[in-house]
DRENRO-738652 format. One record per residue (C-alpha): residue in three letters; x, y, z. Coordinates in steps of 0.02 Angstrom, whole numbers, padded with zeros to 5 digits, always signed. Layout:
<koldos>
alaXYZ ...
</koldos>
This chain:
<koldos>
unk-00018-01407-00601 unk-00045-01471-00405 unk-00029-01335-00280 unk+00019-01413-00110 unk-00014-01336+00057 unk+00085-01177+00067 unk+00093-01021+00167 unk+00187-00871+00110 unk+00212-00697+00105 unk+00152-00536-00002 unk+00318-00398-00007 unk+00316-00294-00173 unk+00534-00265-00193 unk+00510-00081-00177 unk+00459-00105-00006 unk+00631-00184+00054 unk+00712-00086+00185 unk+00896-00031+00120 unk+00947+00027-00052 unk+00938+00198-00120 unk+00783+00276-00067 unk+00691+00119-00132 unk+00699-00074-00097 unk+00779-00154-00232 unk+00850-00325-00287 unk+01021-00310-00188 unk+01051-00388-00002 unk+00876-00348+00079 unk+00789-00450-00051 unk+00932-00589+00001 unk+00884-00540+00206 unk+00715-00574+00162 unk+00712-00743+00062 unk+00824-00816+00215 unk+00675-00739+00338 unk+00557-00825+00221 unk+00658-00991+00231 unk+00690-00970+00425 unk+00506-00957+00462 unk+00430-01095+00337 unk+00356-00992+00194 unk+00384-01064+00021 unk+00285-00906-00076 unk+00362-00723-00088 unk+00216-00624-00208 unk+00269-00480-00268 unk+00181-00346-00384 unk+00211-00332-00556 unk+00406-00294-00594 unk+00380-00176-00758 unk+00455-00004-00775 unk+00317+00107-00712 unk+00255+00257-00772 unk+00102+00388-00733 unk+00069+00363-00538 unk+00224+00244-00484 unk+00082+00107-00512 unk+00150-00059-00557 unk-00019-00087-00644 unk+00011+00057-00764 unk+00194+00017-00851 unk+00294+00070-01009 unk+00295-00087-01056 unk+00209-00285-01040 unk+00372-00370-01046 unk+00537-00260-00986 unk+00575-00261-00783 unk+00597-00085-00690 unk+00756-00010-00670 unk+00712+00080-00522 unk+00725-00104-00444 unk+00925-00132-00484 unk+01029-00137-00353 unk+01169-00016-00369 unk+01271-00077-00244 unk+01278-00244-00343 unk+01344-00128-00476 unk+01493-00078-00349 unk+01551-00212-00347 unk+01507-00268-00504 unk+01632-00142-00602 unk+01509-00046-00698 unk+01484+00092-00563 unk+01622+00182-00461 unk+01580+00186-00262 unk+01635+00389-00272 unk+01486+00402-00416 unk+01355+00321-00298 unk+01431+00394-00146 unk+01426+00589-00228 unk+01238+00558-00242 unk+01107+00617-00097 unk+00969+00500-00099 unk+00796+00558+00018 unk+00812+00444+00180 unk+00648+00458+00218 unk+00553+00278+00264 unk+00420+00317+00123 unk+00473+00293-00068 unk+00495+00475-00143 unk+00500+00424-00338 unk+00508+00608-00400 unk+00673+00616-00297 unk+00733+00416-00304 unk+00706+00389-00500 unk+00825+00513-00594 unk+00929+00478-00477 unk+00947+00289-00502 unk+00915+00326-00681 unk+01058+00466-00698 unk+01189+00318-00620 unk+01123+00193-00716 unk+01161+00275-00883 unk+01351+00298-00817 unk+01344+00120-00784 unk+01281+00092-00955 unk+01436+00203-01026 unk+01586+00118-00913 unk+01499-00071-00982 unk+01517-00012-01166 unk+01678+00066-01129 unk+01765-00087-01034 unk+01659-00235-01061 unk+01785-00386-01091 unk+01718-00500-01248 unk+01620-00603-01121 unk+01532-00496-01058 unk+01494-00412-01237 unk+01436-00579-01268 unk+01321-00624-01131 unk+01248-00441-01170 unk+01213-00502-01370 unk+01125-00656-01321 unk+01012-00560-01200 unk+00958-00435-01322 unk+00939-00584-01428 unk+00830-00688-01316 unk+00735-00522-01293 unk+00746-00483-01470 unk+00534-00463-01503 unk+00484-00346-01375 unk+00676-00256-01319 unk+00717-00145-01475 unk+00549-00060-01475 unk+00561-00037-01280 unk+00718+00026-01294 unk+00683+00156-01431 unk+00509+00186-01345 unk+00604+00263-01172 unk+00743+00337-01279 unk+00617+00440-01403 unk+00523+00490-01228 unk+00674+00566-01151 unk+00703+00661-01354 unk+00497+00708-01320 unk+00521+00784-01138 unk+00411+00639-01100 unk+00258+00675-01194 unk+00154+00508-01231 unk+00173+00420-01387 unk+00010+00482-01459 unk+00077+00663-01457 unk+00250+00639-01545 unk+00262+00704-01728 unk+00173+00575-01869 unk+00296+00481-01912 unk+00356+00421-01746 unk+00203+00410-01700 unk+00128+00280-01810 unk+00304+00206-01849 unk+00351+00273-02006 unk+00502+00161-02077 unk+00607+00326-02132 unk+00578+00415-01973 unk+00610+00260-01859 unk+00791+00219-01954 unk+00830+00401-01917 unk+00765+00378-01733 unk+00885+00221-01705 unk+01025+00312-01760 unk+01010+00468-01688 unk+00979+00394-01530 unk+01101+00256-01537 unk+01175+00280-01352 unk+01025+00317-01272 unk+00939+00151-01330 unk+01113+00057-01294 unk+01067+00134-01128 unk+00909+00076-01100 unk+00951-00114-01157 unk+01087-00115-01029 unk+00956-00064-00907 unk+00866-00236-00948 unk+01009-00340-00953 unk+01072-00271-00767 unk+00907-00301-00712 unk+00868-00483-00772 unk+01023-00534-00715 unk+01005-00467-00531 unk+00834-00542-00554 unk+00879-00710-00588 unk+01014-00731-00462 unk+00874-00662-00326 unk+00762-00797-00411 unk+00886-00939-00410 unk+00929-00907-00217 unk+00753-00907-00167 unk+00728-01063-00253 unk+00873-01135-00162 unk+00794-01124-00004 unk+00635-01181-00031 unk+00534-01015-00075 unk+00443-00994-00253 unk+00399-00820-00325 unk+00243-00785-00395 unk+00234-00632-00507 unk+00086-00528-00567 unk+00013-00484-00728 unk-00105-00364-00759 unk-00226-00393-00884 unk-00212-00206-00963 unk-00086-00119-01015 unk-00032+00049-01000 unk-00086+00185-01160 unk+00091+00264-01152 unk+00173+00108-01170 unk+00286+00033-01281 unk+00172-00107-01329 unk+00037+00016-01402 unk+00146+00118-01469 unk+00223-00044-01579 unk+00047-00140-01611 unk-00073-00013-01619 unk-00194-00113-01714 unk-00236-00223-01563 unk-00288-00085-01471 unk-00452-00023-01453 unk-00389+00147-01513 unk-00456+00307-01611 unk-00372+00266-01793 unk-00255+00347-01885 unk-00275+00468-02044 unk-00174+00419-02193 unk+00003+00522-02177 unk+00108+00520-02305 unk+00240+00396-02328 unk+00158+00260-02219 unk+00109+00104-02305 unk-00034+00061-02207 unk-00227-00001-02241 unk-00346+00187-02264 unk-00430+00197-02137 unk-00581+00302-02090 unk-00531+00496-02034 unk-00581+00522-01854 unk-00708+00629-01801 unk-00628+00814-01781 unk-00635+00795-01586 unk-00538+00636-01574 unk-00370+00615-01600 unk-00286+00474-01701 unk-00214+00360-01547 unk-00308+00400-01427 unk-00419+00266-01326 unk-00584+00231-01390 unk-00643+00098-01265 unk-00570+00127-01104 unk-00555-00020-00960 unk-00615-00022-00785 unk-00749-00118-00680 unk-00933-00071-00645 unk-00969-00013-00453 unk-00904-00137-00318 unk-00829-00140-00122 unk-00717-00002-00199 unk-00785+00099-00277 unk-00973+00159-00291 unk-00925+00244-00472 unk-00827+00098-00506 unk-00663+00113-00546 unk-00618+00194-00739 unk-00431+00144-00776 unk-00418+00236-00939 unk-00327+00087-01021 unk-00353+00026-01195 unk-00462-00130-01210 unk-00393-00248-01328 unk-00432-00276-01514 unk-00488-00476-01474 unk-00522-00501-01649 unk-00351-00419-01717 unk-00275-00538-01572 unk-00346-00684-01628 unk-00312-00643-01804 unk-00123-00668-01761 unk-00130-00806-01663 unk-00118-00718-01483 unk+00059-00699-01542 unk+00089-00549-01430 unk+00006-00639-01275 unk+00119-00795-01302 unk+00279-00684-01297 unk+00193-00609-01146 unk+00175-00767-01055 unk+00322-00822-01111 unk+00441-00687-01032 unk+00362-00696-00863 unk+00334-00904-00857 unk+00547-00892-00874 unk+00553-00749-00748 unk+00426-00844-00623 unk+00350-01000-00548 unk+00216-00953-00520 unk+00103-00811-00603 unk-00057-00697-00527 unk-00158-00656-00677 unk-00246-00496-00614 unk-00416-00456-00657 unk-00448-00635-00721 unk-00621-00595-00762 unk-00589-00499-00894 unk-00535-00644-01019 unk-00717-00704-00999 unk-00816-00528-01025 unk-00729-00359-00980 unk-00819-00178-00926 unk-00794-00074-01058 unk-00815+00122-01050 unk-00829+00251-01200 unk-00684+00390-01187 unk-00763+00553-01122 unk-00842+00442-00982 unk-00782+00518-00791 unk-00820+00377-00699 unk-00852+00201-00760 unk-01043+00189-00725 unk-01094+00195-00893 unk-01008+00056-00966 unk-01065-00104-01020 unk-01021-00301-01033 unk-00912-00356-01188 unk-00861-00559-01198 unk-00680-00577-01208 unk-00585-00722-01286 unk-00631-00857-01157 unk-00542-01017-01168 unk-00468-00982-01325 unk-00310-00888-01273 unk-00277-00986-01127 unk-00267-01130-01247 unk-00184-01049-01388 unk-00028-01011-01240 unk-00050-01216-01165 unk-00040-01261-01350 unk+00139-01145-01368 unk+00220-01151-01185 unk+00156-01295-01119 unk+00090-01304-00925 unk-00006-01145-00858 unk+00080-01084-00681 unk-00062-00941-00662 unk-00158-00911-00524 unk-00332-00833-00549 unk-00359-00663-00490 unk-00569-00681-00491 unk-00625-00540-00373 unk-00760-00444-00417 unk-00932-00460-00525 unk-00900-00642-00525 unk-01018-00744-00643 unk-01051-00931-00677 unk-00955-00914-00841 unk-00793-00833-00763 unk-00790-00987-00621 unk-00824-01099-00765 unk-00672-01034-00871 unk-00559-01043-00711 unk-00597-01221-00655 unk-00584-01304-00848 unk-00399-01250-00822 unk-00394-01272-00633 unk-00318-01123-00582 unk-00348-01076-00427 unk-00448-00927-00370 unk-00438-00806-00225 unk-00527-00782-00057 unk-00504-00627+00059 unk-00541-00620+00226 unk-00598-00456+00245 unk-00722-00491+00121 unk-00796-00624+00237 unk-00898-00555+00368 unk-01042-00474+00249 unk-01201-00551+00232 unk-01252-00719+00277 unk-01173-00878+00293 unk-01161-00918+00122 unk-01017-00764+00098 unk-00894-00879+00001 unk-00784-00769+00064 unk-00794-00865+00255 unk-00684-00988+00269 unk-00795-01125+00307 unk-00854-01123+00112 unk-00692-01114+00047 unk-00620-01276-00055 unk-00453-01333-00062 unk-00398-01254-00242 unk-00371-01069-00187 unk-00269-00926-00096 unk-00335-00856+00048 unk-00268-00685+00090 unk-00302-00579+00252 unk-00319-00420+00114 unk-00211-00383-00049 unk-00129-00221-00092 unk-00280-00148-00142 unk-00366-00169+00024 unk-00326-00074+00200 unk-00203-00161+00319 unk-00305-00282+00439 unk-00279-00153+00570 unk-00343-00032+00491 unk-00488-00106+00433 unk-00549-00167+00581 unk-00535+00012+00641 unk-00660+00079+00529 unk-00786-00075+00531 unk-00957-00039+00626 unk-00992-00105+00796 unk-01102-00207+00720 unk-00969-00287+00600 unk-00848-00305+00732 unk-00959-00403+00839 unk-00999-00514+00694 unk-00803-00545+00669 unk-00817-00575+00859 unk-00939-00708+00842 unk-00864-00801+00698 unk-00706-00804+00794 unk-00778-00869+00970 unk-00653-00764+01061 unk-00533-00612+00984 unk-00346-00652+01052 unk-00241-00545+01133 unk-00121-00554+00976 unk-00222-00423+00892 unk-00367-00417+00752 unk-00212-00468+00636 unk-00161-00600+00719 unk-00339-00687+00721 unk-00354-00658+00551 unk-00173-00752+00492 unk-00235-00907+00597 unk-00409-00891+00520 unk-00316-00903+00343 unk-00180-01019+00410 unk-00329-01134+00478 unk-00425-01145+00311 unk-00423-01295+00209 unk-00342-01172+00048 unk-00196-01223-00006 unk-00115-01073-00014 unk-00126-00942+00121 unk-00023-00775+00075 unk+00011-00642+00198 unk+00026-00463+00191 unk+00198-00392+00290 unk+00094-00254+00343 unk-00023-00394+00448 unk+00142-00483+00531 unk+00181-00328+00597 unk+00005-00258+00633 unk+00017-00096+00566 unk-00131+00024+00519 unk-00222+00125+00369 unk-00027+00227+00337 unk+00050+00053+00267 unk-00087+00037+00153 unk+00003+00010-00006 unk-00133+00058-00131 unk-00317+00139-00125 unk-00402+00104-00270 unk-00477+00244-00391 unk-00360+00354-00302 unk-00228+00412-00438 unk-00097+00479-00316 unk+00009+00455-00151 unk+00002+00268-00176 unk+00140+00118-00182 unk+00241+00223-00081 unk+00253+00126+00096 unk+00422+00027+00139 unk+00502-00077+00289 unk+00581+00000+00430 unk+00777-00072+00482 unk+00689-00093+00638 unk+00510-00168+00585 unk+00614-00295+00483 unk+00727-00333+00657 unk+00547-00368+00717 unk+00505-00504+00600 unk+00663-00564+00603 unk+00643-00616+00804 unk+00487-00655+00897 unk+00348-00605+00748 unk+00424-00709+00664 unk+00445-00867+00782 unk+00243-00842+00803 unk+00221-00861+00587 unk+00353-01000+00622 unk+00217-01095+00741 unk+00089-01064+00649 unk+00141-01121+00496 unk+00186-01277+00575 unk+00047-01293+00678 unk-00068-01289+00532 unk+00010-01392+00407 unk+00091-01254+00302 unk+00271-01291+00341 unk+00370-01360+00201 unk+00439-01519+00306 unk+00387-01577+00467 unk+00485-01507+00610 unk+00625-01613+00692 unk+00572-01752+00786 unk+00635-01715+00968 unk+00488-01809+01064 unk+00375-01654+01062 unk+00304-01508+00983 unk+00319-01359+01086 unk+00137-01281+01118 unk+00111-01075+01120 unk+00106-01091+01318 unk+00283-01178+01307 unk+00350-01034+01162 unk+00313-00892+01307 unk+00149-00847+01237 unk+00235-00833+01064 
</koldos>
């Protein structure tokens, strides 16, 4: 699909300023698209949206295909009907300008299960039957999710893989019994989906209105203790179960006495990189391929499918990993000793074309990059990713430097996973800085961050995404994420008064400058001129 000259903006939801202790999809997310529109960007990217689990990580989710709770506006709610102002205004939620999750999420979830209870209670037959044709719609991933999180709560929250046999492996009996013994809880937690993709889509729609498309994120694993493992097992890369009694299943082979049934066998990660000198050990599941291809990709399809209607655009993280993924024995503590597997290549991608039609992903292809991975990513033309503060390493061939780039990617200044620009520059060497200096000609006196968005702005990529944290040149405490590190992460949000900062003269400057280089989405009105820096003030 063609990807015109575009600049945009990378703002995970939870981030928003406002809420409940945590951004969510209510009137900040509204505040922001009209910044977005006001200054010329036509690309919010967020994170992925999925409910998230060990860590807060949005790369580590209870499920592939259900959206996050956590992210629902309550006000909407208000006013809404399902959620009484006294109920939201008898709860203290932490003020602080950090996300506390151990404080925010019962919380939100405690009020969204009373929201859940007035719907069921009041609902008019309209509403009852918008409600059936979501679950409907939903109807091959949504039941298991919603028995998944409902069973949790039942196990104080132990992981799949440690529940009793027969809700472990899915016995029929046992599951019956589960749905109806936990009737209103998993009422609950479908409620909690519908809420959410309907706040979602109106958020959607409006940014679409005004010029601005969203591209989501997919991460190529999924989560052990998810909902998706727990219901298809078998194409999972997982220690395998004993016979139990009662489940009609295949034999399989008893596990050695020191593993136990559902636990990961092959465990993902990457080898030793800029992150990481152990490389970075995820402790996902790699997938069965051959199980996968056995049934037609089926679960991948319905994958794709739910975020293509969600998004316009999607990030498929790790792409390399379709073309040959790291792959780590369990008992491994870091990922060194792991080793090269080929994935399904082509195949899958095709298998989805063949099903859904056009392919709105966007190649995530950092890392141990071969010829075969650029091969698989340019017979679909999706484009890949650049990062600027990969650029100034080695020689002039980097492809990292701008001046290699080709028209068919995204350049960022850095991603979540990388420092702010601030605060990378602060821990370069002299020597690095210098050659930064160099490349540059002359450093501003807009700031490291600054140089860097007109360095991506200038660049002949079509697509040229910026951090918040850059705009507003903050340092190593807005990081959003430090890789290998399990805790303390995804935690930083927008000040009231940082976003009052974008909102005025940063954000006339990303105004110019995505005029001046050819990133705005229309040309600017024609009144005889275009107003330099000099004449903005020294905007």
């Amino acid at each position: 699909m063609p990807f015109p000259r575009a600049a945009g903006l990378l703002l995970h939801p939870t981030s928003l300023p406002g809420g409940q202790g945590i951004g969510d999809l209510g009137q900040a997310a509204l505040d922001f698209v009209d910044f977005m529109a006001d200054t010329g960007q036509q690309l919010w990217q967020m994170l992925p949206l999925g409910p998230t689990g060990y860590g807060n990580s949005p790369y580590m989710c209870y499920s592939a295909m259900a959206g996050n709770p956590v992210l629902i506006s309550l006000d909407q709610l208000v006013q809404e009907g399902w959620l009484e102002a006294v109920a939201l205004a008898a709860v203290e939620f932490p003020a602080h300008d950090w996300m506390d999750y151990d404080a925010v999420i019962p919380a939100k979830l405690a009020l969204l299960q009373t929201a859940a209870q007035v719907f069921k209670a009041t609902a008019t037959p309209e509403d009852q039957a918008k409600f059936g044709q979501f679950c409907q719609a939903m109807e091959f991933w949504l039941p298991t999710y919603a028995l998944y999180m409902a069973l949790k709560d039942e196990q104080d929250n132990q992981p799949w893989y440690e529940w009793e046999p027969g809700l472990a492996w899915r016995d029929p009996e046992a599951i019956t019994a589960a749905e109806a013994r936990l009737a209103p809880q998993v009422f609950s937690y479908k409620f909690q989906q519908f809420i959410f993709f309907q706040q979602w889509s109106r958020l959607r729609a409006y940014a679409n209105q005004n010029g601005i498309k969203i591209i989501g994120d997919i991460p190529i694993y999924v989560a052990h203790d998810s909902a998706d493992v727990w219901a298809f097992p078998h194409l999972f890369e997982l220690v395998p179960q004993s016979p139990q009694p009662g489940l009609t299943q295949a034999p399989a082979p008893a596990p050695p006495p020191t593993k136990k049934p559902g636990l990961v066998a092959q465990m993902a990660g990457v080898p030793p990189d800029y992150f990481s000198e152990t490389g970075q050990l995820w402790g996902n599941p790699i997938y069965n391929w051959q199980a996968m291809e056995q049934e037609g990709y089926r679960w991948w399809i319905e994958r794709f499918r739910v975020l293509f209607d969600c998004m316009d655009l999607i990030r498929v993280d790790h792409f390399r990993g379709f073309e040959a993924y790291w792959q780590v024995p369990c008992g491994e503590e870091t990922a060194v000793q792991g080793e090269w597997v080929k994935g399904p290549g082509a195949k899958l991608f095709e298998v989805v074309q063949a099903e859904l039609g056009e392919l709105p992903i966007l190649a995530e292809d950092l890392g141990e990059i071969t010829p075969e991975v650029i091969e698989l990513r340019d017979q679909f033309a999706f484009p890949g990713m650049k990062i600027l503060q990969f650029a100034f390493g080695g020689g002039a061939d980097n492809p990292f430097l701008p001046f290699n780039y080709e028209r068919n990617f995204l350049v960022y200044t850095g991603t979540h996973d990388n420092n702010t620009t601030v605060g990378w520059f602060a821990e370069l060497s002299e020597w690095e800085r210098n050659r930064i200096r160099d490349y540059l000609g002359a450093m501003t006196h807009e700031g490291i961050h600054w140089d860097l968005i007109r360095l991506a702005f200038s660049s002949v990529a079509n697509q040229a995404i910026i951090p918040v944290q850059d705009l507003l040149g903050l340092g190593t405490p807005a990081r959003m994420n430090f890789p290998s590190k399990p805790e303390g992460n995804w935690a930083w949000r927008l000040r009231p008064e940082e976003f009052q900062e974008l909102q005025g003269g940063l954000g006339q400057r990303l105004k110019y400058l995505t005029q001046l280089y050819g990133r705005y989405p229309a040309p600017p009105p024609d009144n005889g001129a275009t107003a330099t820096e000099s004449e903005n003030n020294g905007i």
